[in-house]
C-alpha positions in Angstrom: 73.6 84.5 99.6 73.0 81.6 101.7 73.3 81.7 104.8 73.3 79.3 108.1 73.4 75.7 108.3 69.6 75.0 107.6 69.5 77.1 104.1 73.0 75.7 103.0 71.6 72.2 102.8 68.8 73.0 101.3 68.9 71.7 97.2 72.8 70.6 98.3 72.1 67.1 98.0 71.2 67.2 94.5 74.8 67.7 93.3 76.4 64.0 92.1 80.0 63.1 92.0 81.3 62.9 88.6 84.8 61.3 89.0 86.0 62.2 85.3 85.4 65.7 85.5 86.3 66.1 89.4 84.4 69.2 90.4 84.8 71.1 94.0 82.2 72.7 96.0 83.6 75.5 98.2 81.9 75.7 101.9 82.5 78.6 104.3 82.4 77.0 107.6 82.3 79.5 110.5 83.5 78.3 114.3 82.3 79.3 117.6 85.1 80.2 119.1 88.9 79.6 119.2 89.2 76.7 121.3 92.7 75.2 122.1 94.9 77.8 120.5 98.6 77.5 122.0 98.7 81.2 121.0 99.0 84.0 123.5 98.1 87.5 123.0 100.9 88.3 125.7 103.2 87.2 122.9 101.9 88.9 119.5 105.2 87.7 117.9 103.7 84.5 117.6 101.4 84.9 114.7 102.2 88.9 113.6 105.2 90.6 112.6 107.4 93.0 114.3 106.7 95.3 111.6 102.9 94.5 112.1 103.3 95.0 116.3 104.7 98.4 115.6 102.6 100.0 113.5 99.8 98.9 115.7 101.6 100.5 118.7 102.0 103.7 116.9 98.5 104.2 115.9 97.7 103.1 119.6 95.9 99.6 118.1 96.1 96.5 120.6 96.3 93.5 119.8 92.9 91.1 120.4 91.3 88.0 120.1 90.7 88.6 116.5 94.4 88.4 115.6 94.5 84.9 116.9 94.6 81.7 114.4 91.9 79.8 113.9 92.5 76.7 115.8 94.1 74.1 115.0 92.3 71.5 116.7 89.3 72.6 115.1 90.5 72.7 111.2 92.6 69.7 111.8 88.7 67.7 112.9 87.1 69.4 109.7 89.6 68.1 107.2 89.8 64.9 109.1 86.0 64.7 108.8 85.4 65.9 105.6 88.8 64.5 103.8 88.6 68.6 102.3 91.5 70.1 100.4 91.9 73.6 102.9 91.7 77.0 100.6 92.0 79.2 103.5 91.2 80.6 107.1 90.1 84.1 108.4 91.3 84.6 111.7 89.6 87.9 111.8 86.1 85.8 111.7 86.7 82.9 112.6 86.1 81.0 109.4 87.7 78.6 106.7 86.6 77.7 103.0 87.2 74.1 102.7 87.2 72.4 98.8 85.0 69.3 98.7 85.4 66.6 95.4 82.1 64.8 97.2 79.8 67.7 98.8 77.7 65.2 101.0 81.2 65.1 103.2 79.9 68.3 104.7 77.2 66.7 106.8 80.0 65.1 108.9 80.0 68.4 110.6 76.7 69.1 111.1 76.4 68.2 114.8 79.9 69.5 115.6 79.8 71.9 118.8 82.8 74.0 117.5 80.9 74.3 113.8 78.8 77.6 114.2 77.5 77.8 110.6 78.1 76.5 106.8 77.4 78.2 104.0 77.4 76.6 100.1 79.8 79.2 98.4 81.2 78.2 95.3 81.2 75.4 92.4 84.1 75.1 90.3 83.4 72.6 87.5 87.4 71.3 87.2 88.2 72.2 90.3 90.5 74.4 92.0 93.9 74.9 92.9 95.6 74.1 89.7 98.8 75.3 88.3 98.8 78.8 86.9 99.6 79.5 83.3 101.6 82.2 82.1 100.0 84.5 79.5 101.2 87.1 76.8 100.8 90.8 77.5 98.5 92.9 75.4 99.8 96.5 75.0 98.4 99.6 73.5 99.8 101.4 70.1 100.8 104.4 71.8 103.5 106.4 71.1 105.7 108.0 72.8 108.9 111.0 72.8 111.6 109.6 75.3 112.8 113.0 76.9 116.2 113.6 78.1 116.8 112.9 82.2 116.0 115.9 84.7 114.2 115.3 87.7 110.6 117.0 89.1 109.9 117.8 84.8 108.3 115.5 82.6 112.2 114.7 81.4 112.3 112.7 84.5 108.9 111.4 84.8 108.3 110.7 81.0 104.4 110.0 79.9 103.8 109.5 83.8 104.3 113.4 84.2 100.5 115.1 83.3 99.0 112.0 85.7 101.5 112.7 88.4 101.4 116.4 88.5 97.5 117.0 88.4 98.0 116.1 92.0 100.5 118.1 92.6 102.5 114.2 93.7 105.6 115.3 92.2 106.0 117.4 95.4 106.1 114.6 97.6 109.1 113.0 95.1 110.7 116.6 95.3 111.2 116.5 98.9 112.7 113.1 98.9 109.7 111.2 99.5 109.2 108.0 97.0 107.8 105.7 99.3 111.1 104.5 101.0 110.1 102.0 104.3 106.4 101.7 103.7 104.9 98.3 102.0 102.0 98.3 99.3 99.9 95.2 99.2 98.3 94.6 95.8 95.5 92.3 95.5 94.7 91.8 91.6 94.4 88.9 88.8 97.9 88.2 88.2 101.4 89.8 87.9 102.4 88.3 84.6 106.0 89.5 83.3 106.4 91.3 86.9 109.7 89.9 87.4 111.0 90.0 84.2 110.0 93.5 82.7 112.5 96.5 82.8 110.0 98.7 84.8 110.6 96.5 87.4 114.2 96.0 87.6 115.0 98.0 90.4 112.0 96.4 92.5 113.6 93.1 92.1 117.0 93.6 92.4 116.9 95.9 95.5 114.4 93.3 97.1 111.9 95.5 97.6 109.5 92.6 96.3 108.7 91.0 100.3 106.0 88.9 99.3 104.3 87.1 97.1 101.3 84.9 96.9 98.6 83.1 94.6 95.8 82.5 96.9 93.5 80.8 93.7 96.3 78.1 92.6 97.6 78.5 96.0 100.9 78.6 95.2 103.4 81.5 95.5 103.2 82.0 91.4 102.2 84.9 90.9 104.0 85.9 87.2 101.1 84.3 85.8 97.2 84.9 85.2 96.8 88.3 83.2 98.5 91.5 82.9 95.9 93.2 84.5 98.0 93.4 88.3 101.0 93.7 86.0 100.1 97.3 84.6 98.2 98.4 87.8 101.3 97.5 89.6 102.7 99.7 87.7 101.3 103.0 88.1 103.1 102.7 91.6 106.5 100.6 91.6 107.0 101.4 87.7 110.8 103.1 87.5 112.4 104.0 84.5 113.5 107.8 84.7 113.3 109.8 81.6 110.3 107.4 80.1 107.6 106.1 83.1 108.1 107.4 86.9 105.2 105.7 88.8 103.8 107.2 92.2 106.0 105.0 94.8 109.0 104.0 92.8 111.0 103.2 95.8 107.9 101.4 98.0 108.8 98.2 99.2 105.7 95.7 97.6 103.9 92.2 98.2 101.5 91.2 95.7 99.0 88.7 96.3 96.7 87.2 93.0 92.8 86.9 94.3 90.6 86.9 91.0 90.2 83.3 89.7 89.4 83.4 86.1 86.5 81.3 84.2 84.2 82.4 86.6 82.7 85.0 89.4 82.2 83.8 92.9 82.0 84.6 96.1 85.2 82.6 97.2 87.2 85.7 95.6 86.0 87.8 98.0 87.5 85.0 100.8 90.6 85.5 99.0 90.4 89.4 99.3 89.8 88.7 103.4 92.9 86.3 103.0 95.2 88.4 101.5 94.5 91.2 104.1 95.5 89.1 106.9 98.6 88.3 105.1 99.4 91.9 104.5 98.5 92.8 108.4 100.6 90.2 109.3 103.4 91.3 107.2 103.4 95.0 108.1 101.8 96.6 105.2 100.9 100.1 105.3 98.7 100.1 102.5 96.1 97.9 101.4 95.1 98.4 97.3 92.7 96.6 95.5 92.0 97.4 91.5 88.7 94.6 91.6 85.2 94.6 92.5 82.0 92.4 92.4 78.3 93.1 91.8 77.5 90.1 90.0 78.5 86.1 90.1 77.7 83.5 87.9 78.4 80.5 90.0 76.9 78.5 91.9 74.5 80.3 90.4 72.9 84.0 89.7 70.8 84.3 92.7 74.2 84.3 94.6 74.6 87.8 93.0 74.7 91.0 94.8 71.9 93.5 95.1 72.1 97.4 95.7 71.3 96.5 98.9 74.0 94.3 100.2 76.8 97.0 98.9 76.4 99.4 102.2 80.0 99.2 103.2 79.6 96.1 106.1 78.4 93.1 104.4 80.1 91.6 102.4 83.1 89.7 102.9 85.1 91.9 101.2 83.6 94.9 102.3 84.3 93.8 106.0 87.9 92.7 105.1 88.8 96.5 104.1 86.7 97.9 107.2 89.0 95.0 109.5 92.0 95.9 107.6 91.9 99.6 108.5 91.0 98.9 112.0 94.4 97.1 112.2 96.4 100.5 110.9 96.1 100.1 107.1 94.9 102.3 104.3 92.8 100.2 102.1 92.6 102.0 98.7 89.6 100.1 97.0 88.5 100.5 93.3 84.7 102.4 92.3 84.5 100.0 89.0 83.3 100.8 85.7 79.9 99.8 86.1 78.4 103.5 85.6 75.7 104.3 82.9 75.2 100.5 83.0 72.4 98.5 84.0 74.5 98.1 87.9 75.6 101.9 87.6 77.1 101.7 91.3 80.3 101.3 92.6 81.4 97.5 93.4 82.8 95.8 96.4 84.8 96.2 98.2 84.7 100.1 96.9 81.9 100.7 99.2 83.4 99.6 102.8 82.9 102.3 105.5 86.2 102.2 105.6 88.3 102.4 102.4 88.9 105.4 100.3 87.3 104.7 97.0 88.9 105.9 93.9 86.4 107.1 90.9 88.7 107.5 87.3 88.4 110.9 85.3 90.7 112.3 82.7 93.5 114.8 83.0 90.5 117.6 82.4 89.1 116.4 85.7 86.0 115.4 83.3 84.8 111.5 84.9 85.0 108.6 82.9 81.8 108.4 81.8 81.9 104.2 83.2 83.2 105.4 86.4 81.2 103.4 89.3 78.2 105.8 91.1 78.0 106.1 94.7 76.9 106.8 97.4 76.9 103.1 98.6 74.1 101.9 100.3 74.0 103.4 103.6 74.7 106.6 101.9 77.6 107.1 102.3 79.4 109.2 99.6 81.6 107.0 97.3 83.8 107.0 95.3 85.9 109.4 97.9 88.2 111.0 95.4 89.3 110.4 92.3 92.5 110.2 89.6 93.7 110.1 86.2 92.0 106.9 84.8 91.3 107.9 81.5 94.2 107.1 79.2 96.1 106.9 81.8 99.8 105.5 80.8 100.9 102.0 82.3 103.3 99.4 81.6 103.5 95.6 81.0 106.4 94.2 79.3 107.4 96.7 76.7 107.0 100.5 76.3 104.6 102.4 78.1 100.9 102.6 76.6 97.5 104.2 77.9 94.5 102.5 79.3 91.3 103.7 80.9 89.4 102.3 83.6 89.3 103.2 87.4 92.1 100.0 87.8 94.6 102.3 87.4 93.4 105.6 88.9 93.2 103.5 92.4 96.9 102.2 92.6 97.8 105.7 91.7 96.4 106.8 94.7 97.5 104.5 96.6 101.6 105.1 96.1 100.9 109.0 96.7 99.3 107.6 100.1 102.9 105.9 101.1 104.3 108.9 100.3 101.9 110.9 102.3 103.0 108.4 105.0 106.3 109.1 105.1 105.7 112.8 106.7 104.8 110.3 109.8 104.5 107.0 111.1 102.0 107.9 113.3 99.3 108.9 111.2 95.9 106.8 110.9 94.1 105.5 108.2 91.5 107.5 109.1 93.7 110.5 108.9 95.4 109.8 105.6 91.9 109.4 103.7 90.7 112.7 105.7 93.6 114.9 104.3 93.1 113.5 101.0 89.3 114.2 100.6 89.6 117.9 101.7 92.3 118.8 99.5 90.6 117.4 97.0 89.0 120.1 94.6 85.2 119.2 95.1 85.6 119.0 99.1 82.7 121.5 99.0 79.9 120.4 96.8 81.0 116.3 96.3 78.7 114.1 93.9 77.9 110.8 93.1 80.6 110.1 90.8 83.3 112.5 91.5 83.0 112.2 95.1 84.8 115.0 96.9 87.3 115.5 93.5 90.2 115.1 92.4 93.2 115.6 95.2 96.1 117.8 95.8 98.9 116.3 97.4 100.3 119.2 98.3 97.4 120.4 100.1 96.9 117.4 102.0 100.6 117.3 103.4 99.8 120.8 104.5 96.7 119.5 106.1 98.2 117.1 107.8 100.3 119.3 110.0 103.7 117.9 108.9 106.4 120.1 110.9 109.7 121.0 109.6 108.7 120.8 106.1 110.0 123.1 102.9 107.2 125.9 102.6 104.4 125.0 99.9 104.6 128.7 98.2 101.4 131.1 99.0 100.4 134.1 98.2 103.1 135.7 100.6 106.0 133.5 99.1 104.7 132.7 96.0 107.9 130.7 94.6 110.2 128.8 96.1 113.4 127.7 95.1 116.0 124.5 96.5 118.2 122.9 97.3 120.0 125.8 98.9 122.9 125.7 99.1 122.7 125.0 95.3 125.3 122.8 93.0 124.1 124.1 89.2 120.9 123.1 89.0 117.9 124.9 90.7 114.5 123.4 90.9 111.4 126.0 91.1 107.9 125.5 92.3 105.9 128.5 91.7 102.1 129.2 92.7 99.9 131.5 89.8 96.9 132.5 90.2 96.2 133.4 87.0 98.1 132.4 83.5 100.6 134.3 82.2 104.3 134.9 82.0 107.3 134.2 84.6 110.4 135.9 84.6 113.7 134.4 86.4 116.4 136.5 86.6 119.8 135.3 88.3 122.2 137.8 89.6 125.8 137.6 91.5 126.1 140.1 94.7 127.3 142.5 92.4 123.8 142.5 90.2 125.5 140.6 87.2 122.7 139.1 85.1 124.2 135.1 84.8 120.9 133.7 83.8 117.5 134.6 82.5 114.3 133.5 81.3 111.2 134.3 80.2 108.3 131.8 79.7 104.4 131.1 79.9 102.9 130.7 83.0 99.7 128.4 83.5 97.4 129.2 86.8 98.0 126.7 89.8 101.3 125.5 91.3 103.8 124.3 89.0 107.6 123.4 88.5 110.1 123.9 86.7 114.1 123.4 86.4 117.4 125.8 85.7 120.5 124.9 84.7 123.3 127.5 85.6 126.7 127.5 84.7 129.8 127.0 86.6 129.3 129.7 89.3 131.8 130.8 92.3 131.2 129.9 96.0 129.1 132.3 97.5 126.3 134.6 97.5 123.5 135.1 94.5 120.1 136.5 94.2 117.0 135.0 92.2 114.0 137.5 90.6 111.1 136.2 89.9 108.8 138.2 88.8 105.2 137.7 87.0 102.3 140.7 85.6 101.5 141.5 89.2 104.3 139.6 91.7 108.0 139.7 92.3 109.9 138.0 94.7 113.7 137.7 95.9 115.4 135.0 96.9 118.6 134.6 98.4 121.0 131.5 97.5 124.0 130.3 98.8 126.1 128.4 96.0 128.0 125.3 97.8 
């Protein structure tokens, strides 16, 4: 990677300006300070949200310096100087990558006081910032049953149920808890058929889209470019009961396109900084990113990374998700599929400090056998956790279909996260990613590809401290059973440590049997539903009862 003024120039002025096919060169130019800002930090409000101001004060973040804009005096003398088409600013570092038809423009700033250091970044061929074009989606052949509607069983999540319940996320839904009031930032290729696809529906018309943003064509088009944001979107904001539940159905969302196709630079790891600032300043909660880079083919391959540059602080993107969660954010990065392969490792930014890194395995907690290898770098264990990636479901445009890949294990993750948040506003990132890597089932005895394992949800709430919470059954109170008061439905969470049977037996005060049950039980926590009939106000009694447990419950009927 080139870096300072000295090497940047050297072999720059070898490039020629061919009008016809108008090429760009991309320059990072870095300043020395913020000079002549009219911006205070005695008056946040000027360049962050309330939203953003808050959830700083509630994780006990101040604002500083490196939440000021870039200056304007300063940007407004490079583009005068270098007649540059701007492609963004990081007012984190200090920087902007300008877009230059004629790269010898760049030595108007050589002797510039402000200018701290240019670096030769990216060469696109036709140039940049051109209109995006819509494309078709590409689904699986899948099938699928579409199951009658009853919520916490796969009735109500549809094919999403297996991938939801593994982590024990269903929970989180059961106790109201859908993401409501949090926002998900997701960074990805494009959104294509996002505003028009069923799944979506209720995202859209509730206006629980907030934000929206092409940072490649620079535009706010982001229904364009690939499916690939499309279907990791929805793992998360996907809501159609009865066929495909995703993990925050009720999350509020802004969705920002950083991959520019054709090529691999390291301008889409500016974009990855750019959208973070966007989503700080908006307010997000939660940062997640289904992309990563190892290798890039323009300007050319010695701009490609080595194992040694991925040790969570040096790359751009790397240091975007380590800023990001020093603002308050979770940052849910990607591992990549780049195991067994000639890279083997996890990607950027999947190896910041900072992020919790998702691996992908299948619903037998077996890895994907392409699932990114950690630890990163400065051996720090990556991925953290990870989630269903291998045929996991997801949807586009049409019905639901499975696809494998750690792209949509992360977002998975990262809508169980809002949830999480919702015990709390209070809780750090630090805190969240904590909670989830010791519930996770490898906590213990982690590896290089699992990580610490694959999470439970309900552990981490537990771990987390939440008070005033519905008790997770134990050993001592093994099943549980709500709402209570009840209408005529019942929903049961029961905790086996072995497999077996469970019998439910519901009685009046009297001991009249009104409903009973018998069916298999599989070890671990799981759920179930009842339907009873039209009962009397007043008092009943539930028996559950397994080889070696019973348990009574009392319930009041409303």
């Amino acid at each position: 990677m080139c870096r300072g003024v000295v090497l940047c120039f050297v072999g720059l002025l070898i490039f020629s300006v061919t009008a016809i096919a108008q090429p760009q060169y991309g320059f990072r130019i870095s300043f020395t300070d913020k000079g002549g800002t009219t911006h205070s930090l005695s008056n946040p409000l000027g360049f962050l949200s309330q939203r953003a101001i808050d959830r700083r004060t509630a994780q006990g973040i101040a604002v500083d310096s490196t939440d000021l804009p870039v200056s304007a005096d300063y940007m407004d003398s490079v583009l005068t100087l270098t007649g540059a088409k701007l492609h963004m600013t990081s007012k984190w570092f200090n920087y902007t990558v300008i877009l230059l038809y004629d790269s010898s423009k760049i030595l108007t700033l050589q002797s510039k006081p402000f200018i701290k250091g240019i670096e030769y970044m990216a060469y696109y061929p036709a140039g940049l910032h051109k209109p995006a074009k819509n494309t078709q989606p590409t689904a699986g052949n899948d099938t699928f049953k579409l199951p009658l509607k009853t919520t916490g069983t796969d009735a109500y999540y549809g094919v999403t149920y297996l991938q939801n319940s593994i982590v024990c996320g269903d929970y989180l839904h059961d106790i109201g808890w859908k993401g409501q009031g949090k926002i998900i930032a997701v960074l990805d290729e494009g959104f294509a058929n996002v505003n028009t696809a069923p799944a979506f529906d209720s995202m859209i018309q509730s206006g629980r889209l907030i934000d929206q943003y092409n940072f490649g064509d620079a535009s706010t088009n982001v229904f364009a470019n690939g499916m690939h944001g499309t279907t990791s979107l929805s793992t998360m904001a996907g809501n159609l009961p009865g066929t495909y539940v995703g993990t925050a159905p009720y999350a509020e969302y802004a969705l920002y396109t950083t991959e520019i196709g054709g090529s691999e630079q390291h301008l889409e790891m500016d974009n990855i900084m750019a959208a973070s600032e966007r989503a700080d300043s908006l307010g997000a909660d939660v940062i997640t990113i289904s992309l990563g880079y190892d290798v890039f083919n323009l300007p050319d391959l010695s701009y490609s990374l080595k194992y040694a540059d991925i040790d969570g602080k040096t790359t751009i993107a790397a240091r975007a998700a380590n800023t990001a969660t020093s603002k308050g954010i979770l940052f849910v990065a990607s591992a990549g599929n780049e195991g067994g392969g000639t890279w083997n490792y996890i990607l950027t930014p999947g190896d910041a400090d900072s992020a919790i890194t998702i691996g992908a395995v299948g619903l037998d907690k077996v890895p994907a056998p392409n699932s990114g290898y950690g630890p990163n770098a400065a051996g720090h264990i990556k991925p953290d956790v990870c989630m269903v990636g291998v045929r996991a479901y997801v949807m586009s445009s049409g019905a639901p279909y499975t696809s494998s890949g750690t792209s949509w294990a992360t977002p998975q993750l990262a809508g169980w996260a809002a949830c999480l948040m919702q015990a709390s506003g209070n809780f750090t990132p630090y805190e969240i990613r904590t909670a989830i890597q010791k519930s996770a089932n490898l906590y213990n005895n982690p590896g290089n590809q699992l990580g610490y394992g694959v999470p439970n949800f309900c552990y981490a709430l537990e771990l987390l401290n939440v008070k005033k919470l519905p008790k997770l059954p134990n050993a001592n109170e093994w099943i549980t059973a709500g709402p209570n008061p009840f209408n005529n439905k019942l929903s049961l969470r029961a905790y086996n440590e072995k497999k077996g049977t469970l019998e439910i037996v519901v009685t009046d005060i009297s001991g009249k049997v009104i409903y009973s049950e018998t069916s298999p039980a599989d070890s671990g926590l799981q759920s179930l539903s009842i339907d009873l009939p039209d009962l009397a106000r007043g008092v009943y009694f539930l028996k559950a009862s397994t080889e070696d447990k019973r348990q009574v419950l009392k319930l009041l009927k409303d």
